[in-house]
C-alpha positions in Angstrom: 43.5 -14.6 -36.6 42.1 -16.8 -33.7 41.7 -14.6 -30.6 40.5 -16.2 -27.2 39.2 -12.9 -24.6 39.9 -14.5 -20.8 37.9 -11.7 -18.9 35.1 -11.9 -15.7 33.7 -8.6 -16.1 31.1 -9.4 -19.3 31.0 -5.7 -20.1 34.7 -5.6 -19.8 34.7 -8.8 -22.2 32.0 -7.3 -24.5 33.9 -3.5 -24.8 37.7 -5.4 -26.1 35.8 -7.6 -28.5 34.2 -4.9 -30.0 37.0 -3.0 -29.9 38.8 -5.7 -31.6 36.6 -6.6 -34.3 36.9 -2.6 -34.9 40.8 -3.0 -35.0 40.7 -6.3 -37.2 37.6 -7.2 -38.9 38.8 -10.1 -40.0 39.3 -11.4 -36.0 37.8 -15.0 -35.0 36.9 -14.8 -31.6 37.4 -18.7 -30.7 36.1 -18.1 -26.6 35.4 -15.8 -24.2 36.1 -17.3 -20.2 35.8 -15.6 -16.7 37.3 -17.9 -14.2 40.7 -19.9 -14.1 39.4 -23.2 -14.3 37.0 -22.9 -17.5 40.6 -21.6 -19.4 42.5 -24.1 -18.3 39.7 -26.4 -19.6 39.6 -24.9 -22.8 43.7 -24.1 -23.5 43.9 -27.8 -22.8 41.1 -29.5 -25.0 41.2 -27.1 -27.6 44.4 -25.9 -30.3 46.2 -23.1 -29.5 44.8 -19.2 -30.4 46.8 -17.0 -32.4 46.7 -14.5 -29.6 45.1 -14.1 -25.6 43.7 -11.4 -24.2 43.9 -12.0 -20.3 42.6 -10.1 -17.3 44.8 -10.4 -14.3 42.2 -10.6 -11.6 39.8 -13.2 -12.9 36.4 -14.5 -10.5 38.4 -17.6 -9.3 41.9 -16.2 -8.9 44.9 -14.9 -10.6 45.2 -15.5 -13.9 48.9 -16.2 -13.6 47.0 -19.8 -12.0 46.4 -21.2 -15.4 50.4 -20.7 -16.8 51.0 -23.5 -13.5 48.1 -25.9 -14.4 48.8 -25.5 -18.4 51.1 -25.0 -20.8 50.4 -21.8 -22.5 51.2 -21.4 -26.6 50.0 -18.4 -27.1 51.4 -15.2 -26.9 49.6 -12.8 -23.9 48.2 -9.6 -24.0 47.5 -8.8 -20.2 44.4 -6.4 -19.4 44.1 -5.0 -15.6 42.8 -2.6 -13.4 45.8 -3.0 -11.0 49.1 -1.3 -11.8 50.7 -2.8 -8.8 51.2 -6.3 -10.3 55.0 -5.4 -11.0 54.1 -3.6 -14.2 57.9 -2.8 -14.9 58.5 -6.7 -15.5 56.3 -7.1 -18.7 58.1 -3.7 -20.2 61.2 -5.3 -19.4 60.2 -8.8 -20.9 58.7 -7.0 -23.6 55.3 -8.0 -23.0 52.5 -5.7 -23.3 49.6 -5.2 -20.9 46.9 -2.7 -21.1 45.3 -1.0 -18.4 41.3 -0.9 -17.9 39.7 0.4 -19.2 40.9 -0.2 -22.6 41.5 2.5 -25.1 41.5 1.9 -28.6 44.9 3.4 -29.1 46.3 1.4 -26.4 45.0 -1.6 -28.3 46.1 -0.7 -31.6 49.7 -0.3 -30.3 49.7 -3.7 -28.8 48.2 -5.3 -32.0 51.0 -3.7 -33.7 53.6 -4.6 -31.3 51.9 -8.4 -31.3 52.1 -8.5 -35.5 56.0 -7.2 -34.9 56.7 -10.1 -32.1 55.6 -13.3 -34.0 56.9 -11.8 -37.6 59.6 -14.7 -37.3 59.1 -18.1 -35.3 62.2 -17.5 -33.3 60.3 -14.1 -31.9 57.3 -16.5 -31.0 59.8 -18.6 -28.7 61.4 -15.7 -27.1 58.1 -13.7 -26.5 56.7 -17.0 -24.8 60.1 -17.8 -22.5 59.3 -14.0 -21.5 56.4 -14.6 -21.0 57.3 -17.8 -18.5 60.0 -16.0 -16.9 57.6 -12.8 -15.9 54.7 -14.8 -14.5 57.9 -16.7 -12.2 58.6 -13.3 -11.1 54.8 -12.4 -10.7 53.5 -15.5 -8.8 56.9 -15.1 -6.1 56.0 -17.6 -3.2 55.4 -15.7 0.4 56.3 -17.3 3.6 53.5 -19.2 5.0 54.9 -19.6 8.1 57.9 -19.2 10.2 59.8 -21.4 12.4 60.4 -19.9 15.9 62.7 -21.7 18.9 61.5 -21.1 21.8 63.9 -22.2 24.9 64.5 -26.0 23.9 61.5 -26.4 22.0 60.8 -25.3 18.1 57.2 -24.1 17.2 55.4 -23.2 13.9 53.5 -19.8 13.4 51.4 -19.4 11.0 51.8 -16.2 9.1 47.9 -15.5 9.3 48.3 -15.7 13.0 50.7 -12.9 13.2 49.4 -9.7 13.6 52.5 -7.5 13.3 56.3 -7.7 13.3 58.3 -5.2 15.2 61.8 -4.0 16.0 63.0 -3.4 19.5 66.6 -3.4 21.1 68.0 -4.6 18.2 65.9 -7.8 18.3 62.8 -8.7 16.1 59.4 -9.8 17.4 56.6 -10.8 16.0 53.2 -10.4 17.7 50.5 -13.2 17.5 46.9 -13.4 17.4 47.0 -15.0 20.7 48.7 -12.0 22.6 52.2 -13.7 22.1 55.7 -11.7 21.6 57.8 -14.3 19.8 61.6 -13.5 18.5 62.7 -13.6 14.6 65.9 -14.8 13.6 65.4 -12.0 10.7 65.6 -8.2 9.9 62.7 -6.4 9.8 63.8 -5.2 5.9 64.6 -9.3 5.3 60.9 -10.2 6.3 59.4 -7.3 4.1 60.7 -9.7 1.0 59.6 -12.5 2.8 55.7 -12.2 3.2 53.2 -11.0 0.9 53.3 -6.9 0.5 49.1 -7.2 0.4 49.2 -8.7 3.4 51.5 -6.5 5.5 52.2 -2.6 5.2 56.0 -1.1 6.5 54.1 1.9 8.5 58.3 2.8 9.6 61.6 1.5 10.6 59.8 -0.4 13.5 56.7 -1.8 12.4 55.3 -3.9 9.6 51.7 -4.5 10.2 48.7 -6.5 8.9 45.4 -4.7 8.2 43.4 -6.8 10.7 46.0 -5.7 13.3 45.3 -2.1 13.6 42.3 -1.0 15.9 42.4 2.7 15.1 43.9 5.2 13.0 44.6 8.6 14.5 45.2 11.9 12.5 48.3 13.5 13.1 50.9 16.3 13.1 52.1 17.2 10.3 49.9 15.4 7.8 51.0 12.1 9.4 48.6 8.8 11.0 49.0 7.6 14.0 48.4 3.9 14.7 46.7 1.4 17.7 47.4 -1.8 17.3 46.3 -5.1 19.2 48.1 -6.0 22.2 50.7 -3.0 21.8 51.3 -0.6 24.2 53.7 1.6 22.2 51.8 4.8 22.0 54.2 6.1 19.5 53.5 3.9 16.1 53.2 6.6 13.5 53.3 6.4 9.8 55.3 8.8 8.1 53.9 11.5 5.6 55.4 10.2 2.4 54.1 6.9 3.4 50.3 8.4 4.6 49.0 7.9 0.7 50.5 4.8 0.0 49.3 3.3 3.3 45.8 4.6 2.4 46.0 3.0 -1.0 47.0 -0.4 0.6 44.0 0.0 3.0 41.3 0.6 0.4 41.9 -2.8 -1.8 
């Protein structure tokens, strides 16, 4: 069997081959890459490998870059210190993924569950149309920007410009970097699907935010945070308790 290990972390890399070769002596391990680009080199100059071992969060970028730039033949077991790269989607498109770091048992069961995919060729072509469809799901384009009227005229923001949206009277606003309150022909729930959830945190009902929006973070009653944000003059911009741990966890990437 023809294994290639895409990994950045060589310790990471060293720690599943060995724990490989322990699994399947008999394991030829064709290549061992850390960056996007050097995979999408190799998967295109060189036959496909029986099986890939992929980290998520490679030195150059998301793995999930080299399934746009190449067409991928072999079937994927992910590896990845980050649970919140919709997880639920490779149980439901039966693909497996192991978290870091990896335990031989964990490995074992996704050897096995490999060896029981590809048993006939028809599994091979599902497991890699799952495969396709999940990394659609995974790599789900954010708004860049937004187009905003404002009196006769229509003007382009740049979502990087905007430092929060917010909810008022019924109306949506978002604020800029520039100090400017512009109106959203959106919900603030629509917008939430809209941009990128690393980029901006739903603190409550009123406020989604961006990280380099908030100029301090005040503890509060009842186990809650209170926020100051640029440019806003609501003093009342708190982030409710079931929401304090996961808005930590956002904060510390």
């Amino acid at each position: 069997m023809n294994v290639l290990i895409i990994e950045d972390e060589p310790q990471a890399a060293q720690r599943l081959e060995t724990l490989v070769r322990g699994l399947e002596p008999s394991v030829n391990i064709v290549g061992k890459l850390d960056t996007v680009k050097r995979a999408v080199a190799w998967l295109t100059e060189n036959p496909a490998p029986d099986l890939i071992f992929m980290d998520i969060q490679l030195a150059d970028g998301i793995s999930f870059m080299i399934f746009e730039q190449c067409t991928i033949k072999s079937p994927v077991i992910f590896t990845t210190a980050y649970d919140e790269y919709a997880l639920k989607a490779f149980k439901v498109n039966s693909i497996d993924y192991i978290l870091k770091p990896v335990d031989k048992d964990e490995l074992a069961a996704a050897f096995n569950k490999f060896k029981t995919l590809i048993r006939r060729e028809a599994d091979t072509t599902v497991l890699l149309s799952n495969i396709g469809q999940t990394i659609q799901m995974l790599v789900k384009k954010h708004k860049t920007r937004f187009v905003i009227k404002v009196g006769e005229h229509l003007k382009t923001v740049e979502v990087e410009n905007i430092l929060y949206f917010y909810s008022q009277d019924k109306t949506t606003f978002c604020w800029t970097t520039d100090n400017r309150s512009l109106i959203l022909d959106y919900t603030l729930e629509q917008l939430e699907e809209m941009v990128d959830p690393a980029r901006f945190f739903r603190v409550n009902r009123k406020y989604l935010v961006a990280a380099h929006a908030i100029q301090d973070i005040i503890s509060y009653t009842n186990s809650r945070l209170k926020l100051v944000l640029k440019g806003s003059q609501d003093n009342d911009i708190i982030v409710a308790r079931e929401r304090v741990q996961e808005f930590k966890d956002w904060l510390d990437r």
